[in-house]
Phi, psi and omega in degrees: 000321195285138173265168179269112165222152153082185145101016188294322190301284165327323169308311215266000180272331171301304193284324192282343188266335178293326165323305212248308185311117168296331196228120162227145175236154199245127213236139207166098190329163174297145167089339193269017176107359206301310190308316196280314190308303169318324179280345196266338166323301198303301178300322167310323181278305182329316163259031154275342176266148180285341169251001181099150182253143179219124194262147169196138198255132177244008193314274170330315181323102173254352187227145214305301159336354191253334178344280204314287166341332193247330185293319172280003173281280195310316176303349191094352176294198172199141181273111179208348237215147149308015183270154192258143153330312183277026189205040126226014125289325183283346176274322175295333221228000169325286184249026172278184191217058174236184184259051208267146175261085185285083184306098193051101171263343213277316178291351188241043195293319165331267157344298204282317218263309171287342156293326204287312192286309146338292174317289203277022152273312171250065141197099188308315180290016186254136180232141181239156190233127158222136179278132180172168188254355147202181209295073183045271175073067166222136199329163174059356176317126176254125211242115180240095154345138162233133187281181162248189167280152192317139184284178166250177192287125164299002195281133191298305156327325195288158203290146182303319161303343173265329200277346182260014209227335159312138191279302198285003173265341177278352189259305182305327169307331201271292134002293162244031157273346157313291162318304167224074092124348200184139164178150197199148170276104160247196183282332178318328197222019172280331180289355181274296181314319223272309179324325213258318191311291197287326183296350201221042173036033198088331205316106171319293178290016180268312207291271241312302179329312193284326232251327173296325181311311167001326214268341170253333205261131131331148178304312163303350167269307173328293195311275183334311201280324170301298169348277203337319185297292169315331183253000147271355195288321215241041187061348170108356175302151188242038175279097210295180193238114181330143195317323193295322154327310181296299179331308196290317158331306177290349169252011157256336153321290208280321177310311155302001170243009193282153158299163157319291209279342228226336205250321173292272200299328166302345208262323182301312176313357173265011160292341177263139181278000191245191172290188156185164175254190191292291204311330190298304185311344195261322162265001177249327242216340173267168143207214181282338171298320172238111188247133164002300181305333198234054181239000159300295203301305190295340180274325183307306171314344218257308195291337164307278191290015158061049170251337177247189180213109198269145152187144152331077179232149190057011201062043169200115177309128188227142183234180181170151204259146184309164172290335171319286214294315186299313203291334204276322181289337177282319171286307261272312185287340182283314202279340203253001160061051167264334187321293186313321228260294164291323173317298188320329197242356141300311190291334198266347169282291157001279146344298174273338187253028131299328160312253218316345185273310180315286204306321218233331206310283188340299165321286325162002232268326172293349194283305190300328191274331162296340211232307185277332170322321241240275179296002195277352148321285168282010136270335159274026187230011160290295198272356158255030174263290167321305154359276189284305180292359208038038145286089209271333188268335146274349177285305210297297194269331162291326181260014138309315191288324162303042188288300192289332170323314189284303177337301157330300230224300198203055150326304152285351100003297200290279201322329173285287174317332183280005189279313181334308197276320205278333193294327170254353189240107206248048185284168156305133136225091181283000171280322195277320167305324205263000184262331217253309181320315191296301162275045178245336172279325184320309190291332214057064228214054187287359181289284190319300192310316168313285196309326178280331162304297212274329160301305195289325177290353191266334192267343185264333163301302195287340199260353166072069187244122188271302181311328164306304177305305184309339210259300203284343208260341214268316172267307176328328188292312168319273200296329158308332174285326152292348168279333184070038133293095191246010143303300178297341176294332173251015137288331190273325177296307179313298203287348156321304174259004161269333158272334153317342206274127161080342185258019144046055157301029182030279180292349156269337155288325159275351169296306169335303204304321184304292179330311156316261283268314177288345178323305188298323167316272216296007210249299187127340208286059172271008180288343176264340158294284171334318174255031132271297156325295183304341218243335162294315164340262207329319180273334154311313181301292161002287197256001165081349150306090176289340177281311176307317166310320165320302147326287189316300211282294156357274176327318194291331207270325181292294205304340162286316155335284183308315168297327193113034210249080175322280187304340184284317188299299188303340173288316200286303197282337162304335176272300206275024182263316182294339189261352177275327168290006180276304197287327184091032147328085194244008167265241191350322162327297149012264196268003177256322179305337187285342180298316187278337167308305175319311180264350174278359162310257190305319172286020174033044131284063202296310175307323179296303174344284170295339181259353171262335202255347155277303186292336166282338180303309204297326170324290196302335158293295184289351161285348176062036180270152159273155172312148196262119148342292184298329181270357171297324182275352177278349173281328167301296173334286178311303186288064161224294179289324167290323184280339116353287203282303165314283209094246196289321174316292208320322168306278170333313201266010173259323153305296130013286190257011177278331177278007156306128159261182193321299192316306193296313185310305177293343164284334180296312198293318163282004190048069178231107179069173203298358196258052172276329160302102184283161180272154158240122163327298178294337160327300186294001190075206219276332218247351219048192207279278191289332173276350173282323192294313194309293165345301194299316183235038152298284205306340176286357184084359172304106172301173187323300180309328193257329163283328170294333160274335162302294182260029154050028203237172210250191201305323240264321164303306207295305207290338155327286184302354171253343176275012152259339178269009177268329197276310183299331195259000199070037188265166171228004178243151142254040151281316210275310187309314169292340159299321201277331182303303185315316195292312160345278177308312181303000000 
């Protein structure tokens, strides 16, 4: 909330600590600035690293197992692999050069102290920055007090030009000229400014508060109306007030002047742990007391007074409470005895519309996968809730309903809660079985998958659930096929499609079909793989199922590759490389670059070869993916025949494509555009090669959509690059990117 203004002392002891420090933390009560002071570190800093500065917010964290998980978020990683988060970050983060910024640490410090101490033992090049309200206490921690801001002089004289260079008088100037439209420290209002500064210590977030009033108040009534507040605490006396003190005060000030209805809402709004949107607000916050039409104007209000905070993701306005402003609206909402009443009607919106994600995900799945990126804070702070309170049979059915997220998105994520939820709630569930079962062959884990499985068919026998069954018995086949039991895998497969026959399930019929189709691979069998893939394909398209298609189209590419059917493979793995960068898919990402390696291989493309065959390798590292079994020997083949074929070249041009990133990689592989060249990063600066062209023309004003037809790249690629160059550079606008260009270019 607080702007970059000030903070030269502090700047310049950061960078001097940074020199020596592997770790610094910036130490500090709620409100003095800590977050923005990081960012303004990051930015300053961020292009002295070759990789860049990267922020992560932990404010939304509630729980400590999630560290990692928000640290491979913010990186661009993906929990998608049987690899745990902190040991695919420390392989990731191995040979990097960056800066990461850990933003409020203080509820997770345990967690937070053991991730800093992991990095920067295994990765020299990383220096971490943290925020928190008190220190690590991790070896080598370097601890830099944060202050409030410089106070200004009470001395009446001093000149106006030194009196605006004040950090807290230029952050109230800067604040409420924002507010109301115009506003500058003269000699008329400086003794008002100065007062209002030194009465509220600095506190960054107090002066904002007060300073939004502007836009009705003069400083001097701001001042008076404020005083007033201050002298009852302090007998009418000029006896200053502990800082935390000062703060609740400037902010039961500003609550109190808020209307009834503008006061129900802020207070309702600490229900969310996360961002949140209009639509949320409107269903979770309303009621006959607030009724639904009129919560735009009253949140537009919350935002006016800098109580709430606005921002942009995906093209969807998202809003969120400073971590202050929520705790203080959570007692407010405790003391008017509303807490139960909104929760219940969060948990119960959450709820259906995790329902509407199971039911639609299939169909859906990019609309739904976007919605949830976007929500998934305040759904895990929903199922831990449930959690915790026992309710075990909705926690139990929310995290059932996340199937394809986990699936997706956050796999080992998934696994801990369905372990959490099934360890205590030991009812029949076979859909909840049949979910843990699905991401224990993702993990490759078929034991963990058998056990779970082998529960969900016995529950889907006894509760008479067919679709279910037919689903558990079709993957129970699957993980037997990973076991190399392949008696059982075509015992389990026959009775798949023997309880499947005729009820024209979607998912149990590609699962069957999935089940052939690795049956055959291990068989030898590709006339059965092939007509389980084509027959998968035809009903993915069909139904608009992209994950499945995906799958299929991967079967169709390999099994042509194992015939010798160049161009059919290289057509199949090329589609199912465009539909994996769609879901953003990076195990499949994975295993299609090593696919199109192959065949640019058998295709006397040697220079492709070896650079498609470096760039998966680097994927497969950062995706924590394993070598794919069926594709290893065709993966020998190929690095035989490209390195045959090179000689000496080949080492080079397989570094070449380990320095690709993922996005180039995947433009090389489709043959799109300039990156068929690899880039060395650092050549291209902070942002690489494509992210500076994509920067350059956010500052020319372009949108996703209009940069994305300029560099032929699709929207979905542009909004990467820019939501890396907000993280790398520690910006929150593409206002700021453009500044940072301008400054550049000049």
């Amino acid at each position: 909330m607080t702007s970059f203004v000030g903070r030269r002392r502090e700047l310049a002891e950061a960078r001097k600590a940074l020199a020596t420090a592997r770790l610094v933390s910036l130490v500090g009560p709620g409100g003095v600035g800590k977050t923005r002071l990081a960012v303004r570190i990051a930015t300053g800093h961020g292009r002295g690293f070759r990789d860049g500065a990267w922020l992560v917010e932990l404010a939304e964290i509630q729980e400590p197992a999630l560290l990692g998980n928000a640290v491979m978020a913010a990186l661009g990683l993906r929990d998608q692999a049987a690899t745990e988060p902190a040991a695919l970050l420390r392989d990731y983060l191995r040979d990097k050069e960056l800066l990461l910024v850990l933003d409020n640490c203080e509820h997770l410090l345990g967690a937070a102290a053991e991730l800093a101490g992991d990095v920067i033992r295994a990765a020299p090049g990383v220096r971490v920055v943290a925020t928190s309200r008190e220190p690590l206490s991790v070896p080598g921690e370097h601890v830099l007090p944060v202050p409030p801001l410089q106070l200004p002089s009470p001395d009446v004289d001093e000149p106006l030009p030194r009196l605006r260079q004040n950090e807290a008088v230029a952050l109230f100037a800067e604040r409420a000229a924002a507010a109301s439209g115009r506003f500058e420290v003269t000699a008329a209002n400086r003794a008002a400014v100065v007062d209002i500064c030194r009465r509220l210590d600095g506190l960054p977030l107090a002066v904002e508060l007060a300073a939004v009033r502007a836009r009705v108040l003069t400083p001097g009534q701001i001042r008076d109306r404020l005083g007033a507040r201050f002298d009852l605490l302090t007998g009418g006396g000029r006896a200053a007030l502990p800082r935390h003190q000062t703060l609740r005060t400037t902010i039961d000030w500003s609550y109190d002047l808020l209307t009834p209805v503008e006061r129900t809402l802020l207070t309702r709004l600490c229900v969310f742990a996360g961002r949140f949107t209009l639509d949320d607000v409107e269903a979770v916050c309303s009621a006959d007391d607030l009724p639904a039409a009129g919560i735009l104007d009253l949140l537009s209000s919350l935002l006016d007074k800098s109580l709430a905070t606005r921002e942009d993701v995906g093209g969807t306005a998202c809003y969120r409470l400073h971590e202050t402003m929520r705790e203080y609206a959570r007692l407010k909402l405790d003391e008017a005895g509303g807490w139960d009443a909104v929760e219940r009607r969060c948990a119960d919106y959450y709820l259906a519309r995790c329902h509407q994600f199971a039911a639609e995900g299939r169909h859906r799945l990019l609309e739904w996968l976007a919605w949830m990126d976007l929500e998934i804070d305040n759904v895990r702070a929903v199922l831990r809730r449930h959690l915790d309170q026992g309710r075990l049979d909705r926690g139990l059915d929310l995290a059932t309903s996340l199937v394809w997220y986990w699936v997706t998105r956050a796999t080992t994520e998934g696994v801990r809660w369905m372990d959490e939820v099934l360890s205590r709630e030991a009812g029949p569930h076979p859909w909840a079985y049949f979910v843990r079962g699905f991401l224990a062959v993702l993990q490759g884990d078929p034991a963990a998958a058998t056990s779970a499985l082998d529960r969900g068919v016995a529950a889907a026998r006894a509760g008479g659930s067919p679709e279910v069954l037919a689903q558990s018995l079709a993957m129970a086949s699957i993980a037997a096929s990973m076991a190399r039991d392949r008696t059982a895998a075509t015992r389990l497969l026959d009775e798949a499609r023997a309880v499947g026959a005729g009820r024209g399930d979607l998912g149990a019929t590609l699962m069957t079909h999935q089940a052939q189709a690795l049956g055959g691979f291990l068989d030898g069998d590709l006339a059965a793989v092939t007509s389980a893939a084509t027959a998968g394909a035809r009903l993915s398209r069909d139904a608009g199922d992209l994950y499945s298609l995906g799958m299929m189209l991967m079967n169709q590419g390999f099994v042509a590759l194992m015939s010798g059917d160049l161009r059919e493979s290289e057509e199949r793995f090329t589609e199912g490389l465009r539909v994996a960068e769609q879901l953003d898919d990076r195990v499949a990402q994975c295993y299609l670059l090593g696919g199109l390696a192959c065949c640019a291989a058998a295709g006397r493309e040697p220079r492709l070869a070896a650079q498609l065959l470096g760039a998966m390798e680097r994927l497969r590292s950062e995706a924590g993916a394993t070598t794919n079994a069926g594709l290893a020997p065709a993966l020998a083949h190929a690095t035989s025949a490209a390195s045959a074929a090179l000689g000496p070249r080949f080492e080079p041009e397989l570094s070449a494509g380990r320095r690709l990133s993922r996005e180039d990689a995947v433009r090389l592989a489709l043959r799109e555009g300039p990156a068929a060249a690899a880039r060395d990063h650092a050549d291209a600066g902070v942002l690489g090669r494509r992210g500076t062209e994509v920067a350059r023309l956010v500052a020319d004003g372009l949108s996703n959509k209009e940069i994305g037809a300029r560099l032929f790249i699709s929207e979905r690629t542009v909004e990467s690059h820019v939501r890396n160059a907000l993280n790398k550079l520690g910006f929150s606008s593409r206002a700021q990117i453009a500044g940072w260009m301008a400054l550049s270019d000049g």
